[in-house]
C-alpha positions as CSV (number, residue, x, y, z in Angstrom):
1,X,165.8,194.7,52.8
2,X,164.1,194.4,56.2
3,X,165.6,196.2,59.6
4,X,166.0,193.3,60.9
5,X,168.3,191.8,57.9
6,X,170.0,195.0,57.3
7,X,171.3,194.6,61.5
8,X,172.0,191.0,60.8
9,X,174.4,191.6,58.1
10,X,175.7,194.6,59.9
11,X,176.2,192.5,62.7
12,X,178.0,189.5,60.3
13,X,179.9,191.8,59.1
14,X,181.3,193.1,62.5
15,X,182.2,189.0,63.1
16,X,179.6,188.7,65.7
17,X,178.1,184.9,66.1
18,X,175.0,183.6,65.3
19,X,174.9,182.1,68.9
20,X,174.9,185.6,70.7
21,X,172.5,188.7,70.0
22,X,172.0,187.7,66.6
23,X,170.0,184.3,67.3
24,X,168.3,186.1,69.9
25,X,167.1,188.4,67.1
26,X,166.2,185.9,64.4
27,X,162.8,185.2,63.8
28,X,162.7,181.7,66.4
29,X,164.4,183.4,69.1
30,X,161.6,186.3,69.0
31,X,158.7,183.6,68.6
32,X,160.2,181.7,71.7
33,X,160.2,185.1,73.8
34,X,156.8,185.1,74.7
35,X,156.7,181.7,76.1
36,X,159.8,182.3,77.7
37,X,159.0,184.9,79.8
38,X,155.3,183.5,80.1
39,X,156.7,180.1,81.7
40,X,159.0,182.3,83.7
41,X,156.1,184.0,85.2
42,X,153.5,181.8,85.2
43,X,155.6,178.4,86.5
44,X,158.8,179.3,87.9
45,X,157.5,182.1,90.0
46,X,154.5,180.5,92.1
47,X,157.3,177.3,92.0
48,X,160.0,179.6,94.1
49,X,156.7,180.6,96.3
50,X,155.9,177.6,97.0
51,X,159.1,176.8,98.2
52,X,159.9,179.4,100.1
53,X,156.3,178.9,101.7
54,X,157.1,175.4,103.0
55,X,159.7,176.9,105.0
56,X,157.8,179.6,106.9
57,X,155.8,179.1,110.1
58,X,152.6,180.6,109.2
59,X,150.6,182.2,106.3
60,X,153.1,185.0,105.6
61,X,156.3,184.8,104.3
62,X,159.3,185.5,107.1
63,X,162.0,187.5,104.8
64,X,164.9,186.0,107.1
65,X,166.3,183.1,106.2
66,X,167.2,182.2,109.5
67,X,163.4,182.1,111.0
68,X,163.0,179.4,108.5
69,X,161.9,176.1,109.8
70,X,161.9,172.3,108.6
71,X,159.1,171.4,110.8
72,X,156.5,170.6,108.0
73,X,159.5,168.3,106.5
74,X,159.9,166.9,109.3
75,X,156.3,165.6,109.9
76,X,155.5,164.6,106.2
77,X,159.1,163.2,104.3
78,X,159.4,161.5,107.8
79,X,155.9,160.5,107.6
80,X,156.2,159.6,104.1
81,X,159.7,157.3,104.4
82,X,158.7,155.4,107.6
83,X,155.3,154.6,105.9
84,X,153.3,155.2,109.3
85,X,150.4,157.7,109.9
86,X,148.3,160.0,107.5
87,X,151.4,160.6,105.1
88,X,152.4,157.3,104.9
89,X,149.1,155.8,103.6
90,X,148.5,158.8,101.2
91,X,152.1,158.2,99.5
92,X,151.0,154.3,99.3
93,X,147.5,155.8,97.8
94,X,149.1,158.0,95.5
95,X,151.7,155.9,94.1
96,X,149.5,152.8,94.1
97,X,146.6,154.6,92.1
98,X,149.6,156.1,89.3
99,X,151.0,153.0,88.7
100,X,147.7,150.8,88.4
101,X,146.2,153.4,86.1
102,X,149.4,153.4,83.7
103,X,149.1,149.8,83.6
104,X,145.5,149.9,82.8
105,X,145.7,152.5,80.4
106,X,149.0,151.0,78.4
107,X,146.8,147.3,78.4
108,X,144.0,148.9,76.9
109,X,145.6,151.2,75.0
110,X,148.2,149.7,72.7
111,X,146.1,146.7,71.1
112,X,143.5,149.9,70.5
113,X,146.1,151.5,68.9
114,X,147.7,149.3,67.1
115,X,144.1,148.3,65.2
116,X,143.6,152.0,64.8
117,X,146.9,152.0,63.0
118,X,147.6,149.3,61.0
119,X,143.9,147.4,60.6
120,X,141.1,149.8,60.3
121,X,140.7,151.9,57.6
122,X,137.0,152.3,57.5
123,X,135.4,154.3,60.1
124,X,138.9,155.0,61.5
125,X,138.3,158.8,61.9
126,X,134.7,158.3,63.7
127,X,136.9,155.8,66.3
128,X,139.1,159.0,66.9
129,X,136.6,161.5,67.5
130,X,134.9,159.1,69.5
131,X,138.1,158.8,71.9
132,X,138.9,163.0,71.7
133,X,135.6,164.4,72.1
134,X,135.9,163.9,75.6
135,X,138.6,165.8,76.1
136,X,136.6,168.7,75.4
137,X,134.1,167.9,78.0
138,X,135.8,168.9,81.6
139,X,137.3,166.0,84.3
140,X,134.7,167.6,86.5
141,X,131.8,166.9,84.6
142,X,132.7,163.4,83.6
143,X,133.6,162.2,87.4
144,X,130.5,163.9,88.6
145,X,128.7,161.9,86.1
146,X,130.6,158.3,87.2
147,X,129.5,159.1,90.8
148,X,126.0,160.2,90.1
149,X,126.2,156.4,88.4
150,X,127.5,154.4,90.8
151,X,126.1,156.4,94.2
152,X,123.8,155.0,96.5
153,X,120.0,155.1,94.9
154,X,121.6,156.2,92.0
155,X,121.4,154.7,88.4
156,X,123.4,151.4,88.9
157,X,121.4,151.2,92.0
158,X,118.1,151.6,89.6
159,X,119.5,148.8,87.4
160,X,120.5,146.3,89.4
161,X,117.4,146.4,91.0
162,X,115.4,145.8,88.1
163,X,116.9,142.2,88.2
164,X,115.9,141.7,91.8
165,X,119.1,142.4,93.5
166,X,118.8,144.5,96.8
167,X,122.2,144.9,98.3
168,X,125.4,144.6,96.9
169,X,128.6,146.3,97.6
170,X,129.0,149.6,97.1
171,X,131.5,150.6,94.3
172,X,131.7,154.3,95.7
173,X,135.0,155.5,97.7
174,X,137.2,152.5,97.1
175,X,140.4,152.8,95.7
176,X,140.0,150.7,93.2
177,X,137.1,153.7,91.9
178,X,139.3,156.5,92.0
179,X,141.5,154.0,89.8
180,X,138.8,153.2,86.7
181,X,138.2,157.0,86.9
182,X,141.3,157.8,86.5
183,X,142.0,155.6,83.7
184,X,138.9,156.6,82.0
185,X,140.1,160.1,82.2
186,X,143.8,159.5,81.0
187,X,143.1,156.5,78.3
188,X,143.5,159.4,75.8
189,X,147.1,160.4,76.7
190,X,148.3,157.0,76.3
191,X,146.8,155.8,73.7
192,X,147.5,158.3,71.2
193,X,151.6,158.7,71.8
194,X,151.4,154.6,71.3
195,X,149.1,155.5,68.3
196,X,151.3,158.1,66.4
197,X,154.4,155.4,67.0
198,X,152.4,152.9,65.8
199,X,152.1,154.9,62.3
200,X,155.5,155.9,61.9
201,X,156.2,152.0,61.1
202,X,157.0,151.6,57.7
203,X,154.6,149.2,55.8
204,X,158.3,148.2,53.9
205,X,159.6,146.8,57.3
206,X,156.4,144.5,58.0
207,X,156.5,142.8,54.7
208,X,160.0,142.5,55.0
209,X,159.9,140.3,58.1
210,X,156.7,138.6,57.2
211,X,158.6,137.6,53.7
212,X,161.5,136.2,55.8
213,X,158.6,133.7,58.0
214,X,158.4,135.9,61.0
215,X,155.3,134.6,62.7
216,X,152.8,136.9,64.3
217,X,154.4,136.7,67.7
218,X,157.8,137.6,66.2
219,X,156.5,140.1,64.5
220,X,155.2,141.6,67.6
221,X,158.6,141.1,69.8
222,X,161.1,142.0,67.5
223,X,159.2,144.9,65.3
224,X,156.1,146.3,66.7
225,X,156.9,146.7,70.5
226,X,160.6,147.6,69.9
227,X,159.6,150.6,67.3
228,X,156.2,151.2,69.5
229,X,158.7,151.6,72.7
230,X,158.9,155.4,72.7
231,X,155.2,156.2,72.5
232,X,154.6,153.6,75.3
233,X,156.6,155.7,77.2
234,X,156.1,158.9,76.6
235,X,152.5,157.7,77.1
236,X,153.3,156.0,80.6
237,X,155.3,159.6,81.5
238,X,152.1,161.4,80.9
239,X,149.7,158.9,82.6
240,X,151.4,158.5,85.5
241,X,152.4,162.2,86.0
242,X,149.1,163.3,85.3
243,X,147.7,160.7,87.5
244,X,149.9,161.5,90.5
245,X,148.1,165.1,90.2
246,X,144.6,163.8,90.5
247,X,143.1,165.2,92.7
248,X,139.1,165.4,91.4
249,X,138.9,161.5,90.8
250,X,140.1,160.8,94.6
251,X,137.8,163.9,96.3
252,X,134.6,162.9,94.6
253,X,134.8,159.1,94.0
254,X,137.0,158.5,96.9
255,X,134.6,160.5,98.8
256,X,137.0,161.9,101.2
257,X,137.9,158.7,102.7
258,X,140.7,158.2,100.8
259,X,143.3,161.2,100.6
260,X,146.3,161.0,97.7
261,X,148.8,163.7,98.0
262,X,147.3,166.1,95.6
263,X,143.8,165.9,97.7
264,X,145.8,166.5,100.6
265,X,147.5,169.3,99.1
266,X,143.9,171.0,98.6
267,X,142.7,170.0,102.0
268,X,145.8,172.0,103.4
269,X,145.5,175.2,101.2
270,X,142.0,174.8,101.2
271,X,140.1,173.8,104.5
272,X,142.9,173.9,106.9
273,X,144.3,176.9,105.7
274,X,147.5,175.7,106.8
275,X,149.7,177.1,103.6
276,X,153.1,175.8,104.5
277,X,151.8,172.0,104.8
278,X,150.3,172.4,101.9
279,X,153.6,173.5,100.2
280,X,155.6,171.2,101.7
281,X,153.3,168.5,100.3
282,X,153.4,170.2,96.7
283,X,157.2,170.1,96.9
284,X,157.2,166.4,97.3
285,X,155.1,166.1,94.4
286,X,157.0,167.9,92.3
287,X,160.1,165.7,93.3
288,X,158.2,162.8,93.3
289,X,157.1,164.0,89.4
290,X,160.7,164.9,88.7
291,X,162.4,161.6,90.1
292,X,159.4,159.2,88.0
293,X,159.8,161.2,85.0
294,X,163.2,160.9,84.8
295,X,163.3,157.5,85.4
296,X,160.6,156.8,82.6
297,X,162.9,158.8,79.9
298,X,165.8,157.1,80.6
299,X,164.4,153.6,79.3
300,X,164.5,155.7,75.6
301,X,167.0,157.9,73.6
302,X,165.6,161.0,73.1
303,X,168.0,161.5,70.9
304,X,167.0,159.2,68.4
305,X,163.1,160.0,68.6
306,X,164.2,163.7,67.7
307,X,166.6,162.4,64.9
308,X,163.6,160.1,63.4
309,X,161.3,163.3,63.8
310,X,163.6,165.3,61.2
């Protein structure tokens, strides 16, 4: 018998609960300690800095409370909510680029992933690797190769000129560019959560309705999309958090014309140096991430995904 059973039934014995010491001891509790500690470092540590940051009045942190100030609130929630001036177009940019790229990325996602999943068979894993291997290539490298495409006198500029065209708009720093980048970038996290849903539908409950006369379009309302639902939103959650974070997409294909909040947050910390903007900025994001992913979870029961899991 181990040391660690021998104090288990030692403990048992004594009456103590499983709940106290003795599931802290038990082989998950000591697995989950290292993450624990390493998410209480790592995240809610430079979270309370930040915080406290966005209250202080320069780069160093005032230790009274009481020297605190709300001016950096004051200039970008109240730009923000009256929709005027720099903070009031970069909520619109941010928000407006999330939402259109979740909306790309669910239409071209779920009929992928529904073929993937219930029609092909053949060739099915090469369609897979075809859609992962670039997550192993880095965002950076992948946006600097769309710009490097669709740049002035670069190579969309080399083809269209090879069928006489001269001038033509320029697709470079336009919000709808930051947009197809950041779909390109995040198809992958949609598709797959609507993918893995897509395969946990029974073959038994197809037939089924197709034996009763369910047409195609039945089929699709009544089955498909209502069993699909949770990995079209977990998929939305991560798209449109992710999304909110962009910040390479909108500096190099925006071009730094066009500021979201997590460009302005870099521009803050970065250029300006001005560290308690910049926080201020990151805590609306994180509310802004809190708020939209709680609202996207509440169209499902978690409950029931975790149940179907077991």
């Amino acid at each position: 018998m181990s040391t660690l059973q021998r104090l288990r039934t030692r403990l048992d014995r004594s009456g103590a609960s499983e709940s106290g010491l003795v599931g802290l001891l038990t082989p998950p509790g000591i697995l989950l300690l290292p993450m624990s500690l390493l998410l209480l470092v790592m995240f809610v540590g430079p979270m309370i800095a930040i915080v406290v940051f966005s209250f202080q009045t320069g780069n160093s942190i005032v230790a009274n409370p009481l020297e605190w100030s709300i001016a950096t609130y004051e200039e970008v929630v109240g730009g923000m909510i009256s929709g005027e001036g720099v903070y009031g177009d970069v909520l619109v940019n941010t928000v407006a680029v999330s939402a259109t790229t979740t909306a790309l990325t669910l239409i071209v996602s779920y009929p992928a992933a529904y073929a993937l999943a219930r029609r092909i068979e053949r060739y099915k894993l090469v369609f897979l690797m075809l859609l992962v291997i670039p997550l192993f290539t880095s965002v950076n490298i992948r946006v600097f190769g769309w710009a490097l495409f669709l740049v002035q006198n670069g190579v969309l500029d080399s083809i269209v000129g090879l069928f006489g065209v001269e001038e033509y708009a320029s697709l470079m720093y336009q919000r709808s560019t930051i947009i197809l980048g950041t779909t390109y970038v995040y198809l992958p996290f949609m598709l797959f959560p609507i993918y893995l849903s897509m395969l946990s539908i029974e073959d038994a409950t197809i037939e089924a309705a197709q034996d009763l006369g369910a047409s195609n379009y039945t089929l699709f309302r009544r089955i498909l999309l209502p069993l699909s639902k949770p990995g079209i939103v977990i998929g939305s959650l991560f798209v449109f958090v992710l999304s909110l974070g962009a910040n390479v997409e909108a500096e190099i294909l925006g071009g730094g014309s066009i500021f979201t909040i997590a460009s302005n947050i870099q521009y803050s910390f970065g250029y300006s140096q001005n560290w308690p903007l910049g926080s201020t900025q990151a805590v609306g994001l994180l509310i802004i991430t809190v708020v939209s992913g709680i609202v996207i979870l509440r169209t499902i029961d978690l409950r029931e995904i975790a149940e179907r899991g077991d």
